[in-house]
N, C-alpha and C positions, 0 to 999 in steps of 0.2 A: 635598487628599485624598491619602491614603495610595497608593502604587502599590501595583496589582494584584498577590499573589503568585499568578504562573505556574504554577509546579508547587509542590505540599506535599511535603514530607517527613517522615517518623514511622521513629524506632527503638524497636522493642520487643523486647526480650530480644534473639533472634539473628535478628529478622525486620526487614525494611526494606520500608516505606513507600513511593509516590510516588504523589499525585492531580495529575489533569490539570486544573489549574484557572481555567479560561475557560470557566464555564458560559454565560455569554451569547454566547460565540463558540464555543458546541458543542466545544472545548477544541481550537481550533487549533493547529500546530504550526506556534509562530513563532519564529525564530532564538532568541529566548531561553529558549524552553521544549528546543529542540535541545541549546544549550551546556547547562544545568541536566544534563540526562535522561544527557548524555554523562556528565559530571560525578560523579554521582551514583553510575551505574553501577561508570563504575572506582574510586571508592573503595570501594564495597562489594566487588568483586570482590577488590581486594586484601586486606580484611579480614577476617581471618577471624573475629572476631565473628558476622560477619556470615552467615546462611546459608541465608536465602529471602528471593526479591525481590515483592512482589506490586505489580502498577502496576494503578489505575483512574481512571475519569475522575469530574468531581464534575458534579451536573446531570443533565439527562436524554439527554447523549451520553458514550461513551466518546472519540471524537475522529474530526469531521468531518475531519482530514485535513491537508493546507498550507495556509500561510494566503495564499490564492491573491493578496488584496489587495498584500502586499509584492512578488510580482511583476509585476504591473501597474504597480505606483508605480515600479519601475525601469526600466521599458519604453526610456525614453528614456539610459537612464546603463549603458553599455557594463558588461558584469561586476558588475551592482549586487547582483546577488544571490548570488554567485560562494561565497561564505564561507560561508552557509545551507546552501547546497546540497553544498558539499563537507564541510560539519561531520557532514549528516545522512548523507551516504549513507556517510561512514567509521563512523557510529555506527551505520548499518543493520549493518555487516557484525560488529561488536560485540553487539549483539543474537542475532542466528543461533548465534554461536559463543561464549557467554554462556559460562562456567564453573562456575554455580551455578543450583539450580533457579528459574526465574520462573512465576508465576501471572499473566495476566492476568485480570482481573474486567471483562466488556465486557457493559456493558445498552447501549441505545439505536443511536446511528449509531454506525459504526468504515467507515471511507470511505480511499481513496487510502492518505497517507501514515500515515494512524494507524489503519491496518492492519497496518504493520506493526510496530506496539507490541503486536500479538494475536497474529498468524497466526506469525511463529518462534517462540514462546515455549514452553517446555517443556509447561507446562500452560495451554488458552485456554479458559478457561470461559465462554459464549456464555447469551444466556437468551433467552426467548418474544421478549421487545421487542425484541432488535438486530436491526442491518440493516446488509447491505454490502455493498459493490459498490467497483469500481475503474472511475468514468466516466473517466478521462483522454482517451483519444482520442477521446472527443465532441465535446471545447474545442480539439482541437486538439494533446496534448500525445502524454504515452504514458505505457506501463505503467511506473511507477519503483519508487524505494523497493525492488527487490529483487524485484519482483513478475514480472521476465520469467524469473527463476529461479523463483520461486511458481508461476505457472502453466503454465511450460511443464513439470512434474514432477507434473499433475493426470491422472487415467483420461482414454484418449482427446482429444477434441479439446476438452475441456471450459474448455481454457486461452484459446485463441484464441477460445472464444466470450463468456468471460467479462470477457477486456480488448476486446472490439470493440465489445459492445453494451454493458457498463456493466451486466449483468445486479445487481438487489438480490436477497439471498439473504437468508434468515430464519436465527436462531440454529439450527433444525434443521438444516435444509440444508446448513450451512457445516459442522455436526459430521459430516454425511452422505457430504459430499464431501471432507473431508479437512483441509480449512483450520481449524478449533476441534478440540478435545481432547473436552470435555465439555457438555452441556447440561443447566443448575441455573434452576429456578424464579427469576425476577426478586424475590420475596418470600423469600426464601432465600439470597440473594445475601450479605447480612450476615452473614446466623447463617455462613455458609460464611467468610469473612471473618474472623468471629472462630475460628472453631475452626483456622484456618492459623495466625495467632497466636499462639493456645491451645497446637500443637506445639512449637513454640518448635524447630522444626529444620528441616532442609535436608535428610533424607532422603526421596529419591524417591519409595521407596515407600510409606511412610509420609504424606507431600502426596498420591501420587494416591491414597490409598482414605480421606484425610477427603473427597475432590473428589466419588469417586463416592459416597459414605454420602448426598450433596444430588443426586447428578444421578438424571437423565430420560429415561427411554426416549426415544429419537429415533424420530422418527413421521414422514414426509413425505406435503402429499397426494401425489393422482395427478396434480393438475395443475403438481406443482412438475417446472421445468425437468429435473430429475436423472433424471427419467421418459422427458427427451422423446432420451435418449442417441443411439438409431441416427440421427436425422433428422441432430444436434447432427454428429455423427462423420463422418457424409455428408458435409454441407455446409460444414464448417471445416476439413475436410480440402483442399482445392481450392488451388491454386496460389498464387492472387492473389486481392486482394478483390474482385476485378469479378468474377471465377469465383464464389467464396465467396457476393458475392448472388445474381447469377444462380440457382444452383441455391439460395439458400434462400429465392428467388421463387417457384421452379417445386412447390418443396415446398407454398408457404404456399398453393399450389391447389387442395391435395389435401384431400379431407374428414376431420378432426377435427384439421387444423392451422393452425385458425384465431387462435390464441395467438400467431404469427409474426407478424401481420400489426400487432400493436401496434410488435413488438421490430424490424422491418423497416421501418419507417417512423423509427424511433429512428437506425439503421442508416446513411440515405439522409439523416437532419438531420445527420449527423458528419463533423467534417472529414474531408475527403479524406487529407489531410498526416498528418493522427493516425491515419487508423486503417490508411494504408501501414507507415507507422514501429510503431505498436506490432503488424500481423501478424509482419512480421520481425524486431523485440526478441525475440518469445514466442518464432518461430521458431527463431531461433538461441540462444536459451537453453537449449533441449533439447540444445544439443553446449557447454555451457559452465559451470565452475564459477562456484558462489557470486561470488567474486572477482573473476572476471571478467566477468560478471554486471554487478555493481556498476561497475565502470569503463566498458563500455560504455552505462550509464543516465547515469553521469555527465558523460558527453561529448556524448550524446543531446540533456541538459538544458541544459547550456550552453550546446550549439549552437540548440536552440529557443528560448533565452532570446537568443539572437544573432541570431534570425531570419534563419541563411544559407539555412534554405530556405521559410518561410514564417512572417509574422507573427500564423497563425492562434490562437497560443497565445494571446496578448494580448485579438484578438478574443474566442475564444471567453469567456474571464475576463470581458469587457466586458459579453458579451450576458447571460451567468450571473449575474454577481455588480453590475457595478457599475451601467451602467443597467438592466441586469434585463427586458428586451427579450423573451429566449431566440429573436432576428433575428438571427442574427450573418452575417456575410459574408463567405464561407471566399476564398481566395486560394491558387495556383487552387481555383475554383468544382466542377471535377471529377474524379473519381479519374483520368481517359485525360489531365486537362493535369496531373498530380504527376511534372515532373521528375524521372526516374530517375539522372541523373547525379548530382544532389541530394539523392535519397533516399540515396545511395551515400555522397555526401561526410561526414552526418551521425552514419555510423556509423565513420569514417575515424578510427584512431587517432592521441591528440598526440604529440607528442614525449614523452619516456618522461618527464622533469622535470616535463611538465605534466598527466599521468594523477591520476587517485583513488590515494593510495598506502594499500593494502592490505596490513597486517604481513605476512612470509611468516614471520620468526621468532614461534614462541610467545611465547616468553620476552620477546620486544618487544612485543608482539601491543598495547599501547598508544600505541607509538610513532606515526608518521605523523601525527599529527594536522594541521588545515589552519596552526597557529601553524608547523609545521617549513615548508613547503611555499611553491614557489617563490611562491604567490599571497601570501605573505601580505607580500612584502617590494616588493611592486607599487605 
């Protein structure tokens, strides 16, 4: 049998192509969909043929995310995932600061890491059917992929509520709150498609009013989160996550906030370990650029993928994905035994050779990649 192509590609006129294509895997983001996407990217960027980028996924998801299975399979093999991980996160910071207009086209799931193939993108076209959420510290992990910069740059406290609980948001919502661009009927998603093609260009203005000639008023109900702000602002605003429940226990008592009482029991199944580590990712993103951003998720990840301060990540992927339990058995069991010397240590920087290297030069702004870097001659 022929191997599976990963990602497609399409030239047309001055438009460029990429589908994410692992429909039966909800079009995960696995090392080799990473190197492709990298790939791709900067040849078009350098080209000037070339002058809008639209990326979709093929199926009924834009992209469930990492493909969590490759980290588990390396649980046991120090740094087995090291090269992945450092491919993506130099390619998230490639994305953010694109040089040419990108369209995302996102129906269905857009989850964790393939999130962030939507939410930087110049224009994110969202529809009725998507859905998205960043669970990470449910399983144990944390906010990555660029997201402790994403949300900690959200109205209010809406960041830290949305990496803690793993909140799903609807294609409204997300245009509501800032994360999407625009909202186009999922039956219109094509015809929109062809007509960006149709331009046959890269002017901005020009992509965004074929964008809105298909989009849709944004409508949220009343019961969508974005409503429930002063409780949200309250209660995420609080020191630490033992504060953070506490008061949005005391809240979930009060009459017509009974909506808590699902997302609070969500809250109290999550690792301890994840959801100390990504309050203070989000936290400290609000005093930190993009760049640094990125190095500090990168070091996050490594070090969870090292288990120097708990092997919850592994678990959590066990109980999720591989026996599929949703029993997992956090270590430590509760937020008052998460080692705070070790929460400390995880965000400790490496030696400057062994950080995410992050172009500072424009003109280089390709450079770095993990082939230059000292990991790759390990």
């Amino acid at each position: 049998m022929a191997e599976e192509e990963v990602v497609l590609t399409e030239e047309k006129g001055h438009v460029r192509l990429i589908t994410l294509n692992q429909p039966r895997k909800l079009n995960v983001i696995s090392p080799k969909v990473v190197y492709l996407l990298a790939q791709n990217l900067e040849n078009w960027e350098k080209d000037e043929e070339a002058k809008l980028v639209i990326i979709k996924g093929a199926g009924r998801a834009f992209s469930a995310g990492g493909d969590l299975k490759v980290f588990y399979d390396g649980r046991n093999s120090k740094d087995y995932c090291l090269q992945v991980v450092y491919r993506y996160y130099w390619l998230c910071y490639h994305i953010h600061t694109y040089k040419k207009p990108q369209v995302a086209l996102v129906h269905g799931i857009a989850m964790g890491g393939g999130a962030t193939l939507m939410v930087p993108m110049k224009f994110s076209v969202v529809t009725e059917k998507t859905v998205f959420a960043m669970p990470e510290a449910s399983i144990g992990f944390h906010t990555d992929c660029s997201f402790s910069y994403i949300l900690s740059r959200l109205p209010g406290r809406l960041g830290e509520y949305f990496g803690l609980t793993g909140a799903r948001l609807s294609g409204a919502e997300l245009v509501a709150a800032g994360l999407a661009t625009h909202l186009v009927p999922l039956d219109k998603l094509l015809e929109l498609e062809n007509r960006l093609v149709s331009l046959n260009s890269g002017d901005e203005s020009a992509v965004k009013a074929a964008i809105e000639e298909f989009s849709s008023d944004v409508q949220i109900s009343q019961e969508s989160v974005l409503h429930k702000r002063e409780v949200i602002d309250e209660c995420f605003s609080k020191d630490s996550v033992e504060e953070i429940l506490e008061s949005f226990e005391a809240e979930s008592r009060k009459e017509g906030n009974e909506w808590i009482v699902p997302v609070l029991k969500g809250l109290k199944r999550s690792s301890p370990t994840g959801l100390k580590i990504t309050l203070k990712s989000i936290r400290d993103g609000r005093k930190q650029t993009l760049s640094e951003c990125l190095k500090k998720e990168f070091r996050l990840t490594i070090n969870l993928l090292r288990a120097i301060i708990s092997g919850d990540v592994f678990e959590g992927i066990r109980a999720l994905t591989i026996d599929k339990d949703n029993s997992p058995k956090w270590d430590p069991l509760t937020l008052g035994e998460v080692d705070s010397k070790k929460l400390d240590l995880v965000f400790e920087p490496f030696e400057e050779a062994l950080e995410l290297n992050i172009p500072e030069n424009e003109e280089q702004r390709w450079t770095g990649k993990y082939e230059d870097s000292v990991y790759a001659g390990k």
